[in-house]
MARMI-559175 format. One record per residue (C-alpha): residue in three letters; x, y, z. Coordinates in steps of 0.5 Angstrom, whole numbers, plus 500, padded with zeros to 3 digits. Example, Ala and Ser with C-alpha at 12.3 -4.5 7.8 and 13.67 -1.06 7.14 Angstrom:
ALA525491516;SER527498514;
This chain:
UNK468450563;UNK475449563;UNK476451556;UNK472457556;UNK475459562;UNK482458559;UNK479461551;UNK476467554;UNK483469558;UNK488467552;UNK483472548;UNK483477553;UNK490477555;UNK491476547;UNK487484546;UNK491487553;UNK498485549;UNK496488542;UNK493495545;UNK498495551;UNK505493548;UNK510493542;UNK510485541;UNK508484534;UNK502481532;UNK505474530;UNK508472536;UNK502474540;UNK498470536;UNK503464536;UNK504465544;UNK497464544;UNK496459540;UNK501455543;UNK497455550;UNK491454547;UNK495446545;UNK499445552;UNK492445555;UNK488441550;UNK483447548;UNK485445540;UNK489440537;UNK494441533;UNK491440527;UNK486445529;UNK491450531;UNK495450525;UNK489449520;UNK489457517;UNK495455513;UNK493451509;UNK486456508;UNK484458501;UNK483465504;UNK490465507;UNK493463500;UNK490467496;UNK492473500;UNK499470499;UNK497469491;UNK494476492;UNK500481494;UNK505476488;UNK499479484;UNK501486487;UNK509485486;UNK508483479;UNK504490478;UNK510494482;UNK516491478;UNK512492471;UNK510499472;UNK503498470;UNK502501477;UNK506507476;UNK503507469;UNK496508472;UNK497512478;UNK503518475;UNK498522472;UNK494521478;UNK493529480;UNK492531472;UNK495538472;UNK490541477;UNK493545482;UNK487546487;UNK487543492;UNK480541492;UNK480537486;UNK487535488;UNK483531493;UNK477529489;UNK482526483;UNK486523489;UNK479520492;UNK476516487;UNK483514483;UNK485511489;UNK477507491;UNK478505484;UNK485502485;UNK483499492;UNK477496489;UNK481491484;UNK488492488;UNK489490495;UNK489497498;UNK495497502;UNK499495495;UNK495502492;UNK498506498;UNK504503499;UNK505505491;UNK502512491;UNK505514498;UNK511518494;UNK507520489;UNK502524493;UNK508527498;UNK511530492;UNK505534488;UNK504537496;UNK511539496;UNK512541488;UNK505545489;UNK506548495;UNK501545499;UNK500541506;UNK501535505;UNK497533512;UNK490536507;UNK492530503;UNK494523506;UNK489522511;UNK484523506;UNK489517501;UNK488512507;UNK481513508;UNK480513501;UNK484506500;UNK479503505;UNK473505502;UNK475503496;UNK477496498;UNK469494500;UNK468495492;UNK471486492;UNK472480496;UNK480483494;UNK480490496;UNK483489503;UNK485483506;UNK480482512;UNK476480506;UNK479475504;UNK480472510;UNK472474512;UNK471470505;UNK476465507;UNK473462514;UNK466462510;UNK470458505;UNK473454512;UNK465452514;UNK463450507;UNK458455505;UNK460461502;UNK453464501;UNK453465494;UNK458471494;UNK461473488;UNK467478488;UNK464484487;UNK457482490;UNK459487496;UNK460492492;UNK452494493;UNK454496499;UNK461499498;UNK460503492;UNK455508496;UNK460508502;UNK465511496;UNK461516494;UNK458519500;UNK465517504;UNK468521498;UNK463526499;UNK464527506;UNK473528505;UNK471534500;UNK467538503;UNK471537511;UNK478536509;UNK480543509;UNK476545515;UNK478539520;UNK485536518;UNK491541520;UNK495545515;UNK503543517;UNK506546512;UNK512548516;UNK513541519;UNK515538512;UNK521540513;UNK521538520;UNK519531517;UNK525531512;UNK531534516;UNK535529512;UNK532531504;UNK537534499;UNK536539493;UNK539534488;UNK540536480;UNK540530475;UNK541530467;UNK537525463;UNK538525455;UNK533525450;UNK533517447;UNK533517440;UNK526514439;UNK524516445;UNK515518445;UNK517525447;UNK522527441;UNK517532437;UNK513534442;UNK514540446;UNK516540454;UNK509540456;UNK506535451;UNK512531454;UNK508531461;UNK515535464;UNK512541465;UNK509539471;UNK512533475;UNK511533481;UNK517534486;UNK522536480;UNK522542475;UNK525542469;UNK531547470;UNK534547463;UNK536543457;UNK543543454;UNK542542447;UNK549541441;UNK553547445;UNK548551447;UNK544551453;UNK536554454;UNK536555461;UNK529559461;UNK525553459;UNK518554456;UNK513549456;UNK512551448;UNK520548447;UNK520542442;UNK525536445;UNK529533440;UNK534526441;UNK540527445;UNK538533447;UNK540533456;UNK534535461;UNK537538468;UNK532537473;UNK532539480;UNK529535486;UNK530530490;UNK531523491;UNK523520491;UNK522525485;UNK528522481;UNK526515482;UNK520517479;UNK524521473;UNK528514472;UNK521510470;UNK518515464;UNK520511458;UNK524514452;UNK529519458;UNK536516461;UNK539518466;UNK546521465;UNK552516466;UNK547510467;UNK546508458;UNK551502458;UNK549499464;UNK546493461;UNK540491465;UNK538497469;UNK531493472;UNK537489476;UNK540496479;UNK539500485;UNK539508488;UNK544508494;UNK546515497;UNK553515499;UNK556521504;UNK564522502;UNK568521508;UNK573527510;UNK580523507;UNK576519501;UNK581518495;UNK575521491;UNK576529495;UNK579533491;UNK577529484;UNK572531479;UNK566526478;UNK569525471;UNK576523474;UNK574520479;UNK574513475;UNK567512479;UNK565507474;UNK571503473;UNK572503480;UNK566501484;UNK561498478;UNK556505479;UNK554512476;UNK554518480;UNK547521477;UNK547527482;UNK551531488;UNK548535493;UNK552539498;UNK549542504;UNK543540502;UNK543544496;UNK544542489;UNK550544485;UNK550547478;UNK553546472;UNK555539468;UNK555533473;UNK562532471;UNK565538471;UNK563538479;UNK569537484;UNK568532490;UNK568536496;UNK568532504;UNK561530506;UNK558532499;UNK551527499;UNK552522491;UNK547519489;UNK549513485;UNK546508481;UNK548501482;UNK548494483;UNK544492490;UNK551489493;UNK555496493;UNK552497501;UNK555490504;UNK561492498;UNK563499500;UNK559501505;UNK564500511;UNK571502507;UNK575509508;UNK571512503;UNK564514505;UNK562515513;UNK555513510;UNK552508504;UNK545506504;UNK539504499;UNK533508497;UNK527504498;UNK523503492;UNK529505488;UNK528499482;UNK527501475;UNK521497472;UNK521493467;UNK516497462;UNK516491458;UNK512487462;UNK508492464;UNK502491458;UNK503483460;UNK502484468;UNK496489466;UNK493483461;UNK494478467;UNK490482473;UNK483482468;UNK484476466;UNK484474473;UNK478479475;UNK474476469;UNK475469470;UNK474470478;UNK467475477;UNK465470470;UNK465464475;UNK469462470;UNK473459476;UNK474460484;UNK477466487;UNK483462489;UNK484458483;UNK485465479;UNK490469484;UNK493462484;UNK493462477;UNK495470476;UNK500469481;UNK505463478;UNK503468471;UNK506473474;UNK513469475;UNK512465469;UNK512471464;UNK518474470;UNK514480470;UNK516479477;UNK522475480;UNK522469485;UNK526473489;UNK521479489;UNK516475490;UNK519473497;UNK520479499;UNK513482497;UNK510478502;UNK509480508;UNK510474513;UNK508478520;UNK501479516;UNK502472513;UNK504469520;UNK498472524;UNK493472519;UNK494464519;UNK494463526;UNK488466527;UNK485462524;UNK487457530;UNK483462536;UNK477461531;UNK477454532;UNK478455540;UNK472459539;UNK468454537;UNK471448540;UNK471449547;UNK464451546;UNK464459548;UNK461460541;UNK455456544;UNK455459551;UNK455466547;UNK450464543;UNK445461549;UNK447468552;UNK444473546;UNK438468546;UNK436469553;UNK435476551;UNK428477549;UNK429484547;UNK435483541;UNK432484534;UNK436481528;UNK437488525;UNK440489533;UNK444484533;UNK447486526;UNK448493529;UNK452490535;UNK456485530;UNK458492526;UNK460496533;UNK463491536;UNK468489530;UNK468495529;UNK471498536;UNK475491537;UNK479494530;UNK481500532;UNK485495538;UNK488490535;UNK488488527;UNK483489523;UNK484481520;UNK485479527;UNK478482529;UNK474480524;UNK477473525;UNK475473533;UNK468476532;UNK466472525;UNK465465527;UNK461468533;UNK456471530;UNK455466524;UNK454461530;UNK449466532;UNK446467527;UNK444460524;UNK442459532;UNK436463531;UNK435462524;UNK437468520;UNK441469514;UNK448469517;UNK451473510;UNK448480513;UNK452478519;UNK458476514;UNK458484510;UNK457487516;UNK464484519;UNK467485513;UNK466492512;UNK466494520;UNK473491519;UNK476496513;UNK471502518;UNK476504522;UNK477510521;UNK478514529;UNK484511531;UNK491511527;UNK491504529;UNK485502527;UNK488500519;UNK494499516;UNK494504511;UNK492509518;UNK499507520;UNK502509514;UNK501515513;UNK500517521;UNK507520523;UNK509522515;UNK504526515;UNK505529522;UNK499527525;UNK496526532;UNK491521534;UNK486527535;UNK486529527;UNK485522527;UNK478522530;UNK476528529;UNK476527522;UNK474520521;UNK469519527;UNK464522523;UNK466517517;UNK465512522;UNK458514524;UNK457515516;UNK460509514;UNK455505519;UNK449508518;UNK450507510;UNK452500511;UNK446499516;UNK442501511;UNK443497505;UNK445491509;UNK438488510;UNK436491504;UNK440487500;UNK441481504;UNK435480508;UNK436477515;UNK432472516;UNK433466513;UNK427465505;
C-alpha cells in the first residue's frame, strides 16, 4: 500500500507542478523519477527503460526525417504555393486546411507548423487580412491531420511504442487509424470554414502591435542566366503574388521599369527590387534561379546565415556608401538591404549611404554574431531564425527518401522503426541534412520527457495502482465497455489540456489496457481512443504544442481558445465514439 501511496502523490504532485508552474516538463519528470527510485517503487532499470523504447527512437528517427525535408527544401517546395492565388479569405482557410491535415498526416505536425508558420503570416499580411482568422484554424488543422498515421504527431508514436513495450501491437498498421481520423479531418474542417470567421477575433490592428520591431526592407536579386523564369512573364514566375513582398520594380541594362505588370517578360541578368521584410526575403532567398544582389560569389550560400545588425552612432561605417564600405572584404558578408526608421530606402543598394541606427540586413556566415556582435561597430547584431538557404539539390532526394520510408512502413515491408531508422541515417548519409543540424533538430526537452514517462507507466503498474484501479472499475456493475471507452477518451482528454499531451496519453494508456484485458475487452479500441483524445485538445492553448505555437503570435486569449475549439471537442469526441466501436469491436472475438 506504501507504493500506491507514494505512486499516486508523485502523480498528483507531478500534474499540480505542470499546471501551476514554469518547471519544465523534463525536469519535472526527472524529479519525479528519481523519488519514485529513492523509495524503491521501480527499479532503475524500470526507470530509465523508455529510452531504449522503439517509440521513443523513432521519435527521434522522426524529427531527423523532418530536419532532412527542412534543409532540402522539399517542405518549402510543397507548401509555398499553399494559398494558390486566392485572396478570399475562406478559400484561404480551406486550402490552408486540407494542405496542412495532408502534411500532418506523413509529417509530424509540429514540424508541418513550425515550417508554415512564416508562410500563413505573411499572405495574412500581404492580403490585408487578420492573421488571428488564419492561425488557430492552421494548428487545429495540423491536429486533425496527425490522426491520419501512427506518425502524424508524437502521441502516437508513443502510444504506439507502450504497445510495442507490452509486446502486442494488435495488428496495427500505419495508416489503420486513419478509418477514424479521415472523417475527423473532413467534418473537423468543415466545422473551421463554416465558424472561423463568426467565432475567432479580427485583430487586424494588433499585427503591428505584435511586430514593433518589423522593418520595411528593399532587397535587389538578378535573374540568372538559365534560371526557369527567364521567358516567362512576371506572373508566369510566380512573383506576382508573393506573399509578404511585391515586386516593386525591375532595373534592366540602363533603364528602370518601375511600373511592374504581370505581362512583363524576364530576361537573364535582369535585377528585381522588392520590398518586404525580413521573413518574406528568406523566402525570396529559396526560389530557384533568383540571387540575391552581392551574395553571387559566395561559394556555399547553404552554409551562410541572415543577421540583422543596428549601426552604432560612432560606426566607421556612418558616413560611407555600401559600396565603400568594403562591407565584404571587411567582415566576410553582404549587405542585402537597409531600412531606416522602419522604412525602406530607395535607389541602388550601393549607392545608399549609411547613416546612425540604419538596420542592415546581412548575409553571412553564422560565427559574425560571436565575431562582430559586440565591437564598436553595431549597438545590436542578431540572427534571423530559419534564415538558412536550402540546399534545393537534395530536395528530390529527401523527398524519395519519405515515400519510401512510407511505402516500406505501410507494405510491411519492415517495421515502423526499422524504416524512420533507415530513413533518418538516408537523410545524413546523402547529406540532405548535417550531423550538426540533426542534433539541433531534436527537441531534447520533448525527448528527456517522452523518455521518462515511460518510468511513471512502469510505477503504475509496478506498485500495483493499475490493479487497484482496475478492481475499482470492476466493482462498478454499471460500467458498460463503450462507458469505459467514453471515460478513456474524456479523461485523456482533459488530462492534456493540463499537462502534455504524450505525458497524458502515458499516464492514462497502461491503466486502461490493464483494464480492458482485466474484463476481457479488445484493449485496441481503448488504444485509438487515447491516441486521438490525446491530439484532441483543442479548449485550451495549453492543450498541444502547436496551440502553443501560434497563441501569442496570433494574439490570442484562452477565451478564443474555447470558444472556437470546444465545439470541435465535443465534435471530434462524438465522431470518434462513433467509429471506434465500429471499426474495432470492443469485446474481445
Amino acid at each position: 500500500m506504501l507504493d500506491i501511496a507514494l505512486t499516486i502523490t508523485t502523480l498528483i504532485s507531478l500534474i499540480l507542478l505542470l499546471v501551476c508552474t514554469n518547471i519544465g516538463t523534463d525536469l519535472v519528470f526527472g524529479g519525479a523519477i528519481v523519488l519514485l527510485i529513492t523509495f524503491q517503487v521501480i527499479t532503475p532499470e524500470q526507470a530509465f527503460s523508455g529510452f531504449t523504447n522503439q517509440g521513443f527512437l523513432t521519435i527521434a528517427a522522426l524529427y531527423i526525417v523532418a530536419a532532412g525535408l527542412v534543409r532540402s527544401g522539399a517542405s518549402f517546395s510543397m507548401t509555398q504555393n499553399i494559398f494558390g492565388n486566392t485572396s478570399n479569405l475562406r478559400w484561404a482557410q480551406f486550402r490552408m486546411s486540407v494542405v496542412i491535415a495532408l502534411l500532418s498526416a506523413v509529417v509530424n505536425n509540429t514540424a508541418v507548423i513550425a515550417s508554415l508558420l512564416a508562410n500563413v503570416r505573411d499572405w495574412a499580411r500581404a492580403h490585408n487580412v487578420s492573421q488571428s482568422q488564419l492561425l488557430i484554424p492552421m494548428s487545429y488543422a495540423a491536429m486533425l491531420g496527425g490522426n491520419c498515421s501512427l506518425f502524424g504527431s508524437s502521441t502516437n508514436v508513443v502510444v504506439f511504442g507502450l504497445l510495442l513495450a507490452s509486446g502486442q501491437t494488435y495488428g496495427l498498421g500505419i495508416f489503420d487509424i486513419a478509418a477514424v481520423g479521415i472523417p475527423i479531418v473532413v467534418f473537423g474542417i468543415l466545422y473551421m470554414i463554416l465558424f472561423a470567421n463568426r467565432i475567432l477575433p479580427n485583430k487586424t490592428v494588433s499585427e503591428d502591435q505584435l511586430n514593433t520591431t518589423l522593418k520595411e526592407y528593399s532587397v535587389e536579386a538578378i535573374v540568372e542566366a538559365g534560371s526557369p523564369v527567364v521567358g516567362k512573364t512576371i506572373s508566369q514566375a510566380g512573383l506576382r503574388n508573393l506573399e509578404g513582398l511585391y515586386l516593386a520594380e525591375i532595373q534592366r541594362s540602363d533603364s528602370v521599369l518601375s511600373a511592374v505588370g504581370p505581362q512583363i517578360i524576364l530576361m537573364a541578368n535582369d535585377r528585381l527590387v522588392f520590398v518586404g521584410d525580413t521573413n518574406a526575403i528568406i523566402d525570396l532567398r529559396k526560389i530557384k534561379g533568383l540571387s540575391l544582389l552581392d551574395t553571387v560569389s559566395f561559394p556555399d550560400s547553404t552554409q551562410r546565415v541572415f543577421v540583422e545588425v543596428i549601426v552604432a552612432q560612432n560606426s566607421q561605417l556612418v558616413g560611407l556608401s555600401i559600396r565603400e564600405s568594403a562591407f565584404r572584404s571587411n567582415f566576410n558578408a553582404a549587405i542585402l538591404a537597409v531600412s531606416r526608421h522602419g522604412q525602406r530606402l530607395k535607389g541602388r543598394i550601393g549607392d545608399i549611404v549609411i547613416a546612425p541606427s540604419d538596420a542592415l540586413l546581412l548575409e553571412c556566415d553564422e560565427s559574425f554574431v560571436s565575431r562582430f556582435g559586440k565591437t564598436s561597430e553595431f549597438l545590436l547584431a542578431s540572427n534571423v531564425e530559419n534564415s538558412e538557404l536550402p540546399n534545393f539539390e537534395k530536395a528530390k532526394v529527401a523527398i524519395f527518401i519519405l515515400l519510401a520510408m512510407l511505402l516500406a512502413a505501410s507494405s510491411g515491408v519492415m517495421s515502423f522503426f526499422n524504416a524512420s531508422i533507415l530513413a533518418a541515417g538516408a537523410m545524413l548519409l546523402t547529406r540532405c541534412v548535417t550531423g550538426r543540424e540533426a542534433r539541433d533538430s531534436i527537441d531534447m526537452v520533448v525527448m528527456l520527457s517522452i523518455g521518462l514517462s515511460f518510468g511513471l507507466a512502469e510505477a503504475v503498474n509496478a506498485s500495483g495502482l493499475a490493479e487497484v484501479l482496475t478492481n475499482t472499475l470492476e466493482n462498478m456493475d454499471s460500467l458498460t465497455p463503450f462507458a469505459l471507452l467514453a471515460s478513456a477518451f474524456v479523461f485523456t482528454s482533459v488530462l492534456t489540456s493540463l499537462i502534455t499531451n504524450t505525458s497524458a496519453a502515458i499516464l492514462v494508456l497502461p491503466t486502461i489496457l490493464g483494464i480492458a484485458e482485466t474484463m476481457s475487452l479488445s484493449p485496441l479500441p481503448f488504444a485509438i481512443a487515447v491516441m486521438v483524445a490525446a491530439s484532441a485538445s483543442f479548449a485550451l492553448p495549453t492543450g498541444y504544442q502547436t496551440n502553443l505555437m501560434v497563441y501569442s503570435v496570433g494574439g490570442y486569449t484562452v477565451g478564443d481558445f474555447f470558444r472556437f475549439g470546444m465545439p470541435l471537442q465535443v465534435l471530434v469526441f462524438v465522431i470518434a465514439m462513433v467509429m471506434i466501436p465500429i471499426v474495432w469491436p470492443l469485446q474481445l472475438i
